[in-house]
N, CA, C, O and CB atoms as a CASP TS submission, in Angstrom:
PFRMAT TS
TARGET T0000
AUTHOR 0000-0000-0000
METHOD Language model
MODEL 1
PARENT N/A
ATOM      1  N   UNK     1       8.393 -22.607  27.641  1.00  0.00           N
ATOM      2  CA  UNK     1       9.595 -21.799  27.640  1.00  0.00           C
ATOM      3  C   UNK     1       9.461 -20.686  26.606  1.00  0.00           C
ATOM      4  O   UNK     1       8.941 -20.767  25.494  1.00  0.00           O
ATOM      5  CB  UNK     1      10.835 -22.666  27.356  1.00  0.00           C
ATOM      6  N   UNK     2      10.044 -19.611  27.201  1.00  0.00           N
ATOM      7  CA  UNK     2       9.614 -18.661  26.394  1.00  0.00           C
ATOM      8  C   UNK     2      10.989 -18.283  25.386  1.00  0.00           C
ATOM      9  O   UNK     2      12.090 -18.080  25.898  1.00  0.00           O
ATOM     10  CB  UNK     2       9.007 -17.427  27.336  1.00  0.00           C
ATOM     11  N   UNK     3      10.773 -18.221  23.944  1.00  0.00           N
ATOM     12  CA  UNK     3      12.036 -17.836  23.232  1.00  0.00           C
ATOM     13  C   UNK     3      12.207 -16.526  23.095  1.00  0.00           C
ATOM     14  O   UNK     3      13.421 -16.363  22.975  1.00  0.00           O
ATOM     15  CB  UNK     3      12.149 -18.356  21.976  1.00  0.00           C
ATOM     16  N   UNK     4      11.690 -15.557  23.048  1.00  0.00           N
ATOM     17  CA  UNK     4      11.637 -14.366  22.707  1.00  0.00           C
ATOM     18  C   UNK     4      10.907 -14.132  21.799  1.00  0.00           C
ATOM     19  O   UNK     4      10.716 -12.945  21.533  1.00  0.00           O
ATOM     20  CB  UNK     4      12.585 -13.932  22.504  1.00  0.00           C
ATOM     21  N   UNK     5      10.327 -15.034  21.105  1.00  0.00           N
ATOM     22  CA  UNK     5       9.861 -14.443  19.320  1.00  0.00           C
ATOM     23  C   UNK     5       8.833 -14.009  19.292  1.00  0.00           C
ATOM     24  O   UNK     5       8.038 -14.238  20.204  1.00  0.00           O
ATOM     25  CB  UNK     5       9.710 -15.404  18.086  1.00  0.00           C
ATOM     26  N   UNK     6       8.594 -13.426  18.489  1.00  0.00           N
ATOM     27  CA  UNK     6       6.953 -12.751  18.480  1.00  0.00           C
ATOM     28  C   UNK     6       5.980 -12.745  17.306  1.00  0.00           C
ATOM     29  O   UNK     6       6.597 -12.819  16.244  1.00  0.00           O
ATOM     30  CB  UNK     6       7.010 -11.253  18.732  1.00  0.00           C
ATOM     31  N   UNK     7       4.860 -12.690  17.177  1.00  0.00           N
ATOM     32  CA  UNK     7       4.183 -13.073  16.125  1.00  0.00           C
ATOM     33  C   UNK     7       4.009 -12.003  15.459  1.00  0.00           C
ATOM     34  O   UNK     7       3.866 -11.207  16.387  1.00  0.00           O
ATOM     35  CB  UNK     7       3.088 -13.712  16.348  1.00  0.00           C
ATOM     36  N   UNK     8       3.912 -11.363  14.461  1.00  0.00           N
ATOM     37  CA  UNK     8       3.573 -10.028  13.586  1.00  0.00           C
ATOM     38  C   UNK     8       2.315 -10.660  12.720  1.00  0.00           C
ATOM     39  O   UNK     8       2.547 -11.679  12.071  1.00  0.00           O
ATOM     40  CB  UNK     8       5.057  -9.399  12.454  1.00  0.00           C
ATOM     41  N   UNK     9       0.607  -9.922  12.682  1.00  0.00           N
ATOM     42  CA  UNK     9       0.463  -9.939  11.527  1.00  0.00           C
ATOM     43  C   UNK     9       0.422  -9.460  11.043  1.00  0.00           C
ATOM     44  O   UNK     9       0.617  -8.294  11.387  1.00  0.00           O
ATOM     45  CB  UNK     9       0.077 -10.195  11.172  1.00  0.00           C
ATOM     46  N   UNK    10       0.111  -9.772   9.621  1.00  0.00           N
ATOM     47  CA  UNK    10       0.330  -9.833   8.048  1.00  0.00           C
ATOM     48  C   UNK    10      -0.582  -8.849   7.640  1.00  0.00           C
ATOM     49  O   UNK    10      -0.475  -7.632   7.488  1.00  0.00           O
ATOM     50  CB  UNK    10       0.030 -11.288   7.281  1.00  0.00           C
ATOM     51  N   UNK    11      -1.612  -9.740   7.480  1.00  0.00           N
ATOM     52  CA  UNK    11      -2.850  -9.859   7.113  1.00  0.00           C
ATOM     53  C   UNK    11      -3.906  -9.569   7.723  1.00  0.00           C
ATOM     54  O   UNK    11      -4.160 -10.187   8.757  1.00  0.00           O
ATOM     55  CB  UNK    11      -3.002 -10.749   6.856  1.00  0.00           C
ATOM     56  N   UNK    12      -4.674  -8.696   7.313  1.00  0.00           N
ATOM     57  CA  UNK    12      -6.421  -8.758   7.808  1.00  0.00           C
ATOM     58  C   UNK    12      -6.136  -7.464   9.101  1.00  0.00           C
ATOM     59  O   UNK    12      -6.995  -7.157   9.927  1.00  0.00           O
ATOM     60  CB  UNK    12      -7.146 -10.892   8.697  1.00  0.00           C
ATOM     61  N   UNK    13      -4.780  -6.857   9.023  1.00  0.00           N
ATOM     62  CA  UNK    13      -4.486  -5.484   9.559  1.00  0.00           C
ATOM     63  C   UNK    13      -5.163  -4.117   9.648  1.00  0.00           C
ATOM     64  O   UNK    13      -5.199  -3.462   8.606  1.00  0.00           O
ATOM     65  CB  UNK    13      -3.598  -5.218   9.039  1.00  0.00           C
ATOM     66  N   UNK    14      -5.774  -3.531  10.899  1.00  0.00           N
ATOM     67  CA  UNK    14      -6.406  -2.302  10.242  1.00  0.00           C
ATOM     68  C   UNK    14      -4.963  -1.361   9.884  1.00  0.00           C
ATOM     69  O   UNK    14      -4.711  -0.569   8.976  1.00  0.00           O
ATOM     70  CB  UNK    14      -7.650  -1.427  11.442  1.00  0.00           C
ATOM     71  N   UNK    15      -4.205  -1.839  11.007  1.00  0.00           N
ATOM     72  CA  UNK    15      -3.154  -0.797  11.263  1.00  0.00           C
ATOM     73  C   UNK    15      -2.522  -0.532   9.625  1.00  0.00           C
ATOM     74  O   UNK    15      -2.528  -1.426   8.779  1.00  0.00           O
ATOM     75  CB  UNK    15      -1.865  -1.443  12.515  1.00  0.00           C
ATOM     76  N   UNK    16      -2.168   0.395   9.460  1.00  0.00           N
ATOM     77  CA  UNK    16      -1.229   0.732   8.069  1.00  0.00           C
ATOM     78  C   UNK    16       0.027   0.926   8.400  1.00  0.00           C
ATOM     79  O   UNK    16       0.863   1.081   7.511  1.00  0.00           O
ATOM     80  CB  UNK    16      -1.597   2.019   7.240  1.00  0.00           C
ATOM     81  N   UNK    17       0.436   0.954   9.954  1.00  0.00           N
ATOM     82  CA  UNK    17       1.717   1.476  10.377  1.00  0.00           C
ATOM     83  C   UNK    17       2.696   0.500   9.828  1.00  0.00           C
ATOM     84  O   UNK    17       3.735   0.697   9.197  1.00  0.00           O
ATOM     85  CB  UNK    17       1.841   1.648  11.940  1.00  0.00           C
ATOM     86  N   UNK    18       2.104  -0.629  10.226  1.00  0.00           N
ATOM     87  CA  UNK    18       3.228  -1.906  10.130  1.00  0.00           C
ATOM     88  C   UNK    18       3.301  -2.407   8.673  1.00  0.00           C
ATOM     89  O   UNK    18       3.979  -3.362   8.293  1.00  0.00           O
ATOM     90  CB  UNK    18       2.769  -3.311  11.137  1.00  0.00           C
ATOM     91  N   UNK    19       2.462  -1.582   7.868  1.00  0.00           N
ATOM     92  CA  UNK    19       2.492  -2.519   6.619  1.00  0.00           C
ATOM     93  C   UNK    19       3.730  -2.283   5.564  1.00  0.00           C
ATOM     94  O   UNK    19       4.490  -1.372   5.892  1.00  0.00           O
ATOM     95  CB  UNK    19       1.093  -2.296   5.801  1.00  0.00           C
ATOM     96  N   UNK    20       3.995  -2.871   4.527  1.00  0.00           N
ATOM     97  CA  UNK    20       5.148  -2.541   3.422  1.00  0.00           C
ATOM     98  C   UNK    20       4.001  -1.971   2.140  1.00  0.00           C
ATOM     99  O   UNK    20       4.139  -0.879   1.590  1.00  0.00           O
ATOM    100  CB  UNK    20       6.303  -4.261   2.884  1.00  0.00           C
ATOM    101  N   UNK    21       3.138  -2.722   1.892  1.00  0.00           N
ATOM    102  CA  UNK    21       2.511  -3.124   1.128  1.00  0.00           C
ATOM    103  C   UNK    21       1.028  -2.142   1.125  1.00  0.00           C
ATOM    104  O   UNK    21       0.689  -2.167   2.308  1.00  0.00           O
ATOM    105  CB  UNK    21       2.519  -4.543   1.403  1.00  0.00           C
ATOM    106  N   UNK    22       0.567  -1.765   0.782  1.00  0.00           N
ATOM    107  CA  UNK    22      -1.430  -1.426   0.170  1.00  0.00           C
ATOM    108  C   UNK    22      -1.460  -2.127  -0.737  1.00  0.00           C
ATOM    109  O   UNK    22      -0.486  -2.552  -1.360  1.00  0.00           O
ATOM    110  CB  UNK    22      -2.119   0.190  -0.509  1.00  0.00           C
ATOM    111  N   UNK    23      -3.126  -2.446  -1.028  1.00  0.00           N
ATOM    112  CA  UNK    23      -3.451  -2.917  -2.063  1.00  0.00           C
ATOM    113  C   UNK    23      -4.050  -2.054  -2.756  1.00  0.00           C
ATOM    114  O   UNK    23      -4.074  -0.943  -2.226  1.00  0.00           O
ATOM    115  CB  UNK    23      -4.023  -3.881  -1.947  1.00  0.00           C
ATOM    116  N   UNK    24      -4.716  -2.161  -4.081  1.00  0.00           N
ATOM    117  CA  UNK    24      -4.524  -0.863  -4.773  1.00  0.00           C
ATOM    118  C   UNK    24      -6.121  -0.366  -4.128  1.00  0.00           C
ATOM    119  O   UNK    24      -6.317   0.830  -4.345  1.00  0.00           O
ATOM    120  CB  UNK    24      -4.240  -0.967  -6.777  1.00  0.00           C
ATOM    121  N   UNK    25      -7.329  -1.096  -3.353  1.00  0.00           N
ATOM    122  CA  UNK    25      -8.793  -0.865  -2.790  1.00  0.00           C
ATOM    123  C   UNK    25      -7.885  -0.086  -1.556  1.00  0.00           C
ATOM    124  O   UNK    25      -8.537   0.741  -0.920  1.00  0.00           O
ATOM    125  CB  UNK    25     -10.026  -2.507  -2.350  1.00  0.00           C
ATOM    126  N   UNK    26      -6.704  -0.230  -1.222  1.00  0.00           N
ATOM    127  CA  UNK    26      -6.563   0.714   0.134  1.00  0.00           C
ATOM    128  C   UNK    26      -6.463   1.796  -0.664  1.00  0.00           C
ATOM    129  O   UNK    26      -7.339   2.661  -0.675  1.00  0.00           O
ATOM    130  CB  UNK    26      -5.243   0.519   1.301  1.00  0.00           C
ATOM    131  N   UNK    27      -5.583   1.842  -1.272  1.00  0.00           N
ATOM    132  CA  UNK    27      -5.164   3.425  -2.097  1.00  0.00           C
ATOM    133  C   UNK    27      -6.245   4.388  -2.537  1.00  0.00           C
ATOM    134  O   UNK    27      -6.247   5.617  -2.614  1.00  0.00           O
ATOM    135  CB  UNK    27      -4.398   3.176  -3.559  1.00  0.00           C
ATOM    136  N   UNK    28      -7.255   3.383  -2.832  1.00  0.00           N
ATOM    137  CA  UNK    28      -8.375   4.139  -3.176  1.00  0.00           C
ATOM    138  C   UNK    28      -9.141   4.489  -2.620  1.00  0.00           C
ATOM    139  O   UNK    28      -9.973   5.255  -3.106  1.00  0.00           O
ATOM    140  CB  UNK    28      -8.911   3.863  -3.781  1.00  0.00           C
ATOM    141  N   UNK    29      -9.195   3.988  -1.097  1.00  0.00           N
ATOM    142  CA  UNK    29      -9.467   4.450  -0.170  1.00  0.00           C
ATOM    143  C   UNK    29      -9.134   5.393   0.599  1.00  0.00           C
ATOM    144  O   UNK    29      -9.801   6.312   1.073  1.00  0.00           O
ATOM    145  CB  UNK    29      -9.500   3.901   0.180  1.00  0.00           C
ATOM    146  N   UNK    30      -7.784   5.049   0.730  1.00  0.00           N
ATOM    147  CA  UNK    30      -7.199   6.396   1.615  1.00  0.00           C
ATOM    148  C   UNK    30      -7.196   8.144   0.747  1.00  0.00           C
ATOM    149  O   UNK    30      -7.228   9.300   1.167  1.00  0.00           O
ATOM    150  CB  UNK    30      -5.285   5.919   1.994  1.00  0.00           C
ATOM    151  N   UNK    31      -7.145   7.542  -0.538  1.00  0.00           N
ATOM    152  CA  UNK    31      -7.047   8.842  -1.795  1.00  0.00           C
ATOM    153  C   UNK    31      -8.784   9.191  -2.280  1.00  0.00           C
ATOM    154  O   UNK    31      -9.026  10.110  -3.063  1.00  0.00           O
ATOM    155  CB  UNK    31      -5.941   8.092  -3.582  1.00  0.00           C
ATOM    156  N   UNK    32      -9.992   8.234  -1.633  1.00  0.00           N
ATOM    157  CA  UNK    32     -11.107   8.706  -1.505  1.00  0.00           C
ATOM    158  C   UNK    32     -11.409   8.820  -3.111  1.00  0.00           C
ATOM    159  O   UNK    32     -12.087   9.797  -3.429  1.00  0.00           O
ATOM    160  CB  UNK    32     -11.126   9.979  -0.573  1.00  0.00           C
ATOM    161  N   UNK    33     -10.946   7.849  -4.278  1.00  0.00           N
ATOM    162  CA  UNK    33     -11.717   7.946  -5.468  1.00  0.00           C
ATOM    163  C   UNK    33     -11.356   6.558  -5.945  1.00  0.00           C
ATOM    164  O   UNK    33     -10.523   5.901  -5.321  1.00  0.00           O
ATOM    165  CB  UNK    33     -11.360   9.215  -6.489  1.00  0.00           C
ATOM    166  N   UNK    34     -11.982   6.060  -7.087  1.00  0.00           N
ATOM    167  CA  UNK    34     -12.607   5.082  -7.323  1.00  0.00           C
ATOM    168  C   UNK    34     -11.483   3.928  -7.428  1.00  0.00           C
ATOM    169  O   UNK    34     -10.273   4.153  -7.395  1.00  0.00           O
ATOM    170  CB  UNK    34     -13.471   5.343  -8.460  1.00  0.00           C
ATOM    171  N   UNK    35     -11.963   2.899  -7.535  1.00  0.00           N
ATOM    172  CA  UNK    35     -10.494   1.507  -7.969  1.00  0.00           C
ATOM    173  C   UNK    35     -10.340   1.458  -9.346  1.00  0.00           C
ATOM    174  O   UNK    35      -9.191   1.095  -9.597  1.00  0.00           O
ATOM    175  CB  UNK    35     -10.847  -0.398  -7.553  1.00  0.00           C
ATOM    176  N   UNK    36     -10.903   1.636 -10.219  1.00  0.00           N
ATOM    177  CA  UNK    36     -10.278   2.019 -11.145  1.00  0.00           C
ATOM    178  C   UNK    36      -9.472   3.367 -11.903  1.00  0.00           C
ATOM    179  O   UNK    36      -8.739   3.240 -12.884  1.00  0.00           O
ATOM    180  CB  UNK    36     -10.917   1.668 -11.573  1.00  0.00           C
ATOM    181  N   UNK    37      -9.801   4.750 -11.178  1.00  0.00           N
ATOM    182  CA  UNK    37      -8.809   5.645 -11.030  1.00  0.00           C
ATOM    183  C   UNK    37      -7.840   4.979 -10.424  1.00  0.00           C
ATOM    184  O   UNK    37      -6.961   4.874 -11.279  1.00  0.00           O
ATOM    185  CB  UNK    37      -9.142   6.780 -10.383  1.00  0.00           C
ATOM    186  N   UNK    38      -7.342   4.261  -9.055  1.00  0.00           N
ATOM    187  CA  UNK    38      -6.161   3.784  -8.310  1.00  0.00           C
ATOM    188  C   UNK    38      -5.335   3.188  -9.525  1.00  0.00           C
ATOM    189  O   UNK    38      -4.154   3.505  -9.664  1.00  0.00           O
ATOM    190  CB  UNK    38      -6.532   2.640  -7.048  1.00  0.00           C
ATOM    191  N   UNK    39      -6.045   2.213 -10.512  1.00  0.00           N
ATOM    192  CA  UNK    39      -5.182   1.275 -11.003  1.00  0.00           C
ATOM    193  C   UNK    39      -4.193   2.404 -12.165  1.00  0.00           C
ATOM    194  O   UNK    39      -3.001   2.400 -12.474  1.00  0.00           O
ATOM    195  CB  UNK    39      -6.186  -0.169 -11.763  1.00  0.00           C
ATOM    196  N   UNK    40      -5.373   3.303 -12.575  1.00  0.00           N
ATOM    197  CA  UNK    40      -4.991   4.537 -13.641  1.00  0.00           C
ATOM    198  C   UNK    40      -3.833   5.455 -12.623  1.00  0.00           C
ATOM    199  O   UNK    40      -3.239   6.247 -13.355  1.00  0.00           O
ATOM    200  CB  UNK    40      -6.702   5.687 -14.169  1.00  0.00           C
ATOM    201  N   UNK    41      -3.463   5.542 -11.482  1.00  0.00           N
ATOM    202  CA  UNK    41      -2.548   6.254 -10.796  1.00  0.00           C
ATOM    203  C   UNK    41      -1.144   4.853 -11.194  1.00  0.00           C
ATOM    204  O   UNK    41      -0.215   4.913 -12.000  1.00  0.00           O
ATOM    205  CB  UNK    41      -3.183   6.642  -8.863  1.00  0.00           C
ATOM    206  N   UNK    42      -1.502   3.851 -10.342  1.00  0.00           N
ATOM    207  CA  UNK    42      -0.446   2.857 -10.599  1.00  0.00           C
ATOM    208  C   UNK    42       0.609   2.800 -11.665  1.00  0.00           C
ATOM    209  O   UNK    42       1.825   2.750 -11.483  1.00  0.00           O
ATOM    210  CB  UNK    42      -1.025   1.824 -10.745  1.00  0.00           C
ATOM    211  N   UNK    43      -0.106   2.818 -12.924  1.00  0.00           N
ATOM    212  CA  UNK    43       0.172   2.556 -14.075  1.00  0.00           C
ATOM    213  C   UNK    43       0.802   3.389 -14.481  1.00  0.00           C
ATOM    214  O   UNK    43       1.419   3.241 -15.536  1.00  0.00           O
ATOM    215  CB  UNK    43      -0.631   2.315 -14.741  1.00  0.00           C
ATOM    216  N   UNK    44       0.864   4.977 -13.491  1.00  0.00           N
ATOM    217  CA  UNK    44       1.403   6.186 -14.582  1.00  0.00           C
ATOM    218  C   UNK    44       2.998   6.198 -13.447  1.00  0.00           C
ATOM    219  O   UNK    44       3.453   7.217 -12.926  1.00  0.00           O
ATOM    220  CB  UNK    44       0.039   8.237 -14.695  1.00  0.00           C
ATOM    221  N   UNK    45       3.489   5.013 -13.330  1.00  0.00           N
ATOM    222  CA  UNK    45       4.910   5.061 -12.603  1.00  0.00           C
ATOM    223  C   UNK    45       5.036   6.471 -11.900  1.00  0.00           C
ATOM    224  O   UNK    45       5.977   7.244 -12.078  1.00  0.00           O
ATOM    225  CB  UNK    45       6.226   4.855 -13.733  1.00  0.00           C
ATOM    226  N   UNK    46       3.778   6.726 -10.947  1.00  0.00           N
ATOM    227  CA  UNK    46       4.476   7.584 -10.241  1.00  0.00           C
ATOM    228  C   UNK    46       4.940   7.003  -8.644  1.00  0.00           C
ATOM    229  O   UNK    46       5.576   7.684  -7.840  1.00  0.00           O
ATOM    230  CB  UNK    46       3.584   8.843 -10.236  1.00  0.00           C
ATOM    231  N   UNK    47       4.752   6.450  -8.550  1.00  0.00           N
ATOM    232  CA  UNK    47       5.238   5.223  -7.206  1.00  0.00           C
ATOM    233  C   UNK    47       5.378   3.607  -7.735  1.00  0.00           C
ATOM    234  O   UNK    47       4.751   3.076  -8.652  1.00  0.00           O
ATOM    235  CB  UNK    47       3.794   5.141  -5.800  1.00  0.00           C
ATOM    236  N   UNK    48       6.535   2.938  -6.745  1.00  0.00           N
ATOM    237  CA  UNK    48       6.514   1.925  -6.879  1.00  0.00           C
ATOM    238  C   UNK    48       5.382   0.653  -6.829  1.00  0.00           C
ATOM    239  O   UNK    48       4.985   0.289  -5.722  1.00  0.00           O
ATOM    240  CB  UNK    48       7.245   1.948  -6.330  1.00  0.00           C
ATOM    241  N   UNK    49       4.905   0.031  -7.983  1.00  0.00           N
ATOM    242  CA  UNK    49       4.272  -1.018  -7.681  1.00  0.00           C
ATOM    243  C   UNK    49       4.842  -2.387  -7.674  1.00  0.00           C
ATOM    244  O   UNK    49       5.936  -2.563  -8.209  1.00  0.00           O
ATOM    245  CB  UNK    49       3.368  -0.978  -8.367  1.00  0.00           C
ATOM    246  N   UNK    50       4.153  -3.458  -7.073  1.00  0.00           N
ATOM    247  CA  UNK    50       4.512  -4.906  -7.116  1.00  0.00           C
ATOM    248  C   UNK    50       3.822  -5.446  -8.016  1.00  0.00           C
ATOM    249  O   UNK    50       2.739  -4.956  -7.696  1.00  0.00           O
ATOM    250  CB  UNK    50       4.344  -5.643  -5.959  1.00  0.00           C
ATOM    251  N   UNK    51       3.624  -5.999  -8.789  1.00  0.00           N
ATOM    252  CA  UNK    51       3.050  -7.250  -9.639  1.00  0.00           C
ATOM    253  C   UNK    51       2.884  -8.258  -9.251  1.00  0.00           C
ATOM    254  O   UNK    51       4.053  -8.628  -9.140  1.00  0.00           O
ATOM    255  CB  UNK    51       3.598  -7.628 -10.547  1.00  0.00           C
ATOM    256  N   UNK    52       2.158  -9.253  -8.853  1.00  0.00           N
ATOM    257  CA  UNK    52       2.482 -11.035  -8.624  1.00  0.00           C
ATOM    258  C   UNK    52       0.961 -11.300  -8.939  1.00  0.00           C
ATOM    259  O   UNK    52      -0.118 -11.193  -8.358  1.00  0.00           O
ATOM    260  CB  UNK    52       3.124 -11.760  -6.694  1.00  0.00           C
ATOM    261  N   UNK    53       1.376 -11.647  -9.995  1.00  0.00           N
ATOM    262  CA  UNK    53       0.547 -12.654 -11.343  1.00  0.00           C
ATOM    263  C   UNK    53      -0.120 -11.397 -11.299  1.00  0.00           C
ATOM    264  O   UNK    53       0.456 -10.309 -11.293  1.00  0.00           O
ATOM    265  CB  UNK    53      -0.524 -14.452 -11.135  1.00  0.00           C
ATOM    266  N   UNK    54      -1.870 -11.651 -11.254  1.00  0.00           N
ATOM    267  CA  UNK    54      -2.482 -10.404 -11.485  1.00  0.00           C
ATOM    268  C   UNK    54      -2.937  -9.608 -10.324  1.00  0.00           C
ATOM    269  O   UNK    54      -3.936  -8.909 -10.495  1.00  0.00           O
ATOM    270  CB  UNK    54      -3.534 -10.603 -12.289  1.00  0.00           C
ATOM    271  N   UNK    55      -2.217  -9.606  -8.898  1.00  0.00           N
ATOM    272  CA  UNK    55      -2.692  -8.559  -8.237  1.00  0.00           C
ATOM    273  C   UNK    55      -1.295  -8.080  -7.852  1.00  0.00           C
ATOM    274  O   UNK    55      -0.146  -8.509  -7.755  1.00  0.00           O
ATOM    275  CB  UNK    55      -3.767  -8.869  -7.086  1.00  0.00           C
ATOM    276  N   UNK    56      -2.022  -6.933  -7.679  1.00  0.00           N
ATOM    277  CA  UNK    56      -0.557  -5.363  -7.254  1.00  0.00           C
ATOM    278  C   UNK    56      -0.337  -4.714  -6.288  1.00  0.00           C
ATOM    279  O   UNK    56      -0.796  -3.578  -6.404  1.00  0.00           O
ATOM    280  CB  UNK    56      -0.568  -4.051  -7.889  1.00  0.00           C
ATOM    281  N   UNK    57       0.220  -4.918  -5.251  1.00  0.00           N
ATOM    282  CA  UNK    57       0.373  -3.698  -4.573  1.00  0.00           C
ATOM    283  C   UNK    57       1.610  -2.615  -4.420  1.00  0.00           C
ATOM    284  O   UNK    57       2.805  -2.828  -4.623  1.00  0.00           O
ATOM    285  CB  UNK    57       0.110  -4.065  -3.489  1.00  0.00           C
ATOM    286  N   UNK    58       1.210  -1.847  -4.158  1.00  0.00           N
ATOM    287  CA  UNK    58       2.091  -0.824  -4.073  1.00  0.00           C
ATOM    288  C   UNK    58       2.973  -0.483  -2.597  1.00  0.00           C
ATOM    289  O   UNK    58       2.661  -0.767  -1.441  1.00  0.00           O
ATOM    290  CB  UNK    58       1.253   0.287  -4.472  1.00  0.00           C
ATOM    291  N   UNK    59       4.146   0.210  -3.105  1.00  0.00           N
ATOM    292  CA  UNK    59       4.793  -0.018  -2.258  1.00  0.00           C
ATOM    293  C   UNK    59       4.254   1.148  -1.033  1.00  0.00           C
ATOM    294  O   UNK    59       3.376   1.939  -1.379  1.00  0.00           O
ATOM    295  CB  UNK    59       6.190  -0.049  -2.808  1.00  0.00           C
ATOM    296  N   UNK    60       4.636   1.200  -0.046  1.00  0.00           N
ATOM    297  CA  UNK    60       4.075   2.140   0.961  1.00  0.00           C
ATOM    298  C   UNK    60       4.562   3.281   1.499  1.00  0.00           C
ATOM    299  O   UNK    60       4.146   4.380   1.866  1.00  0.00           O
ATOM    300  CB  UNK    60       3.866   1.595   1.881  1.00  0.00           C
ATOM    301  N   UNK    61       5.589   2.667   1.431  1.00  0.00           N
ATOM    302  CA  UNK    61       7.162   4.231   1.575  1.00  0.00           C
ATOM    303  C   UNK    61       7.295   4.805   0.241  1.00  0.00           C
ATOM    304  O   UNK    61       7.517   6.011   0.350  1.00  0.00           O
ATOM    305  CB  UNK    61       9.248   3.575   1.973  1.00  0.00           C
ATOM    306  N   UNK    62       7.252   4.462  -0.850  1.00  0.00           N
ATOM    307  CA  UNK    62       7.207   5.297  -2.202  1.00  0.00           C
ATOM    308  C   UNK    62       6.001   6.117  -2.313  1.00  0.00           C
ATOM    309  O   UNK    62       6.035   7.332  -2.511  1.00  0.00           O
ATOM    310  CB  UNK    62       7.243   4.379  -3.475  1.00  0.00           C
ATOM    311  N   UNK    63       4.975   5.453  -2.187  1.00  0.00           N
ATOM    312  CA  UNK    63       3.292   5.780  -2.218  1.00  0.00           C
ATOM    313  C   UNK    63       3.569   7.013  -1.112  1.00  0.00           C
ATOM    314  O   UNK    63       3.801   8.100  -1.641  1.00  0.00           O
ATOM    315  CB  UNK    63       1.954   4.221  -1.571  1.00  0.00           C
ATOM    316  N   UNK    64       3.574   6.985   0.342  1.00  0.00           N
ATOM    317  CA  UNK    64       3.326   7.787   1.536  1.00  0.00           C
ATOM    318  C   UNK    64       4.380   8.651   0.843  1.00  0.00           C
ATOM    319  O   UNK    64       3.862   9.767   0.896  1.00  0.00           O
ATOM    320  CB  UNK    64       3.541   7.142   3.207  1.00  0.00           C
ATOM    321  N   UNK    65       5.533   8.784   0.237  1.00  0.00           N
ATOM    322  CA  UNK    65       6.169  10.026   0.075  1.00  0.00           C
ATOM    323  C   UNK    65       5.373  10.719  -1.567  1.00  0.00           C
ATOM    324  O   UNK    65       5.100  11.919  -1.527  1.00  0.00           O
ATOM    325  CB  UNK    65       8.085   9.673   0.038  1.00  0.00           C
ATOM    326  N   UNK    66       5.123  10.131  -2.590  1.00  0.00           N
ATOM    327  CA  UNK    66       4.527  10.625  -3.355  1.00  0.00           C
ATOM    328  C   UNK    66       3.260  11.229  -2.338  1.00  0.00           C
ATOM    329  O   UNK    66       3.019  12.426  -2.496  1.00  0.00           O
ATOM    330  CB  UNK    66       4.311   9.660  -4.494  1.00  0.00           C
ATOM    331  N   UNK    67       2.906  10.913  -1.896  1.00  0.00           N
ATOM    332  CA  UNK    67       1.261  11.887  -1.429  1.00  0.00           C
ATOM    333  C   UNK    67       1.816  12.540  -0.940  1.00  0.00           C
ATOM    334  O   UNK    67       1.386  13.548  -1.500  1.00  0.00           O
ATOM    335  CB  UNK    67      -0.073  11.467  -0.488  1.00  0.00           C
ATOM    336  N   UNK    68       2.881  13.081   0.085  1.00  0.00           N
ATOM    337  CA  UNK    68       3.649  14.057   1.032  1.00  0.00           C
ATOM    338  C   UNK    68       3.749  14.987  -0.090  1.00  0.00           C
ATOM    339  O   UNK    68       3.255  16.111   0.005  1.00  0.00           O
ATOM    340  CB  UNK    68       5.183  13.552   1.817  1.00  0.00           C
ATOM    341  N   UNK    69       4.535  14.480  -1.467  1.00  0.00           N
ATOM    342  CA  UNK    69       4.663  15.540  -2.034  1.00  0.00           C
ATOM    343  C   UNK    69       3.804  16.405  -2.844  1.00  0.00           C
ATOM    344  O   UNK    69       4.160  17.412  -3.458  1.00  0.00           O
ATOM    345  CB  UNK    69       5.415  15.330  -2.513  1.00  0.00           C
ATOM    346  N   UNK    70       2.589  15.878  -2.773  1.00  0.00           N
ATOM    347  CA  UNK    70       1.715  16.238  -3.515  1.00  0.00           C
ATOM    348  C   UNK    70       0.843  17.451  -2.774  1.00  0.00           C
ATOM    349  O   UNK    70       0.201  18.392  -3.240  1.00  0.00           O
ATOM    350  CB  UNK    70       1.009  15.031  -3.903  1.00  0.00           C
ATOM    351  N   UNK    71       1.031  17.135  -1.802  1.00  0.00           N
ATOM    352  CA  UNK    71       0.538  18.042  -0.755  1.00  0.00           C
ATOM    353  C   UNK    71       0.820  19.481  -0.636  1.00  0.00           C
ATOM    354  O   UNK    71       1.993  19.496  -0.261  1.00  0.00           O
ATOM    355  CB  UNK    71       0.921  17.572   0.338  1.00  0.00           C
ATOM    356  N   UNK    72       0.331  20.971  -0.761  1.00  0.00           N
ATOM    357  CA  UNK    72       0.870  21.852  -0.855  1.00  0.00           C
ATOM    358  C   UNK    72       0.602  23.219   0.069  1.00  0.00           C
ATOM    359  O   UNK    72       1.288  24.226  -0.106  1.00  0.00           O
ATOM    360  CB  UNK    72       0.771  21.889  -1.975  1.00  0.00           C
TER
END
């Protein structure tokens, strides 16, 4: 029987559409310089990050509009 529900994943996503979240190796990817520059962007509160214990990600709608604006 079918309920309607549907499965979303999470994890192991190429897509970025569906995500909330990057980790800070995406950021540094998509921004094409190193993971430790990413963590040096993080840190300077110009977008929202997450904390939990010691890994971070950042948020994706704060992040995607900081790069929009950076853009000129």
């Amino acid at each position: 029987m079918d309920t309607g529900s549907k499965i979303i994943q999470t994890s192991g996503s190429s897509n970025h559409g569906d995500k909330r979240t990057y980790t800070v190796l995406e950021v540094a990817g998509l921004l094409r310089i190193s993971k430790s520059k990413a963590y040096e962007l993080c840190n300077q509160d110009l977008f929202r990050i997450i904390r939990i214990g010691r890994s971070v990600r950042i948020s994706k709608v704060s992040f995607d509009e900081w790069l929009d604006n950076q853009i000129k």
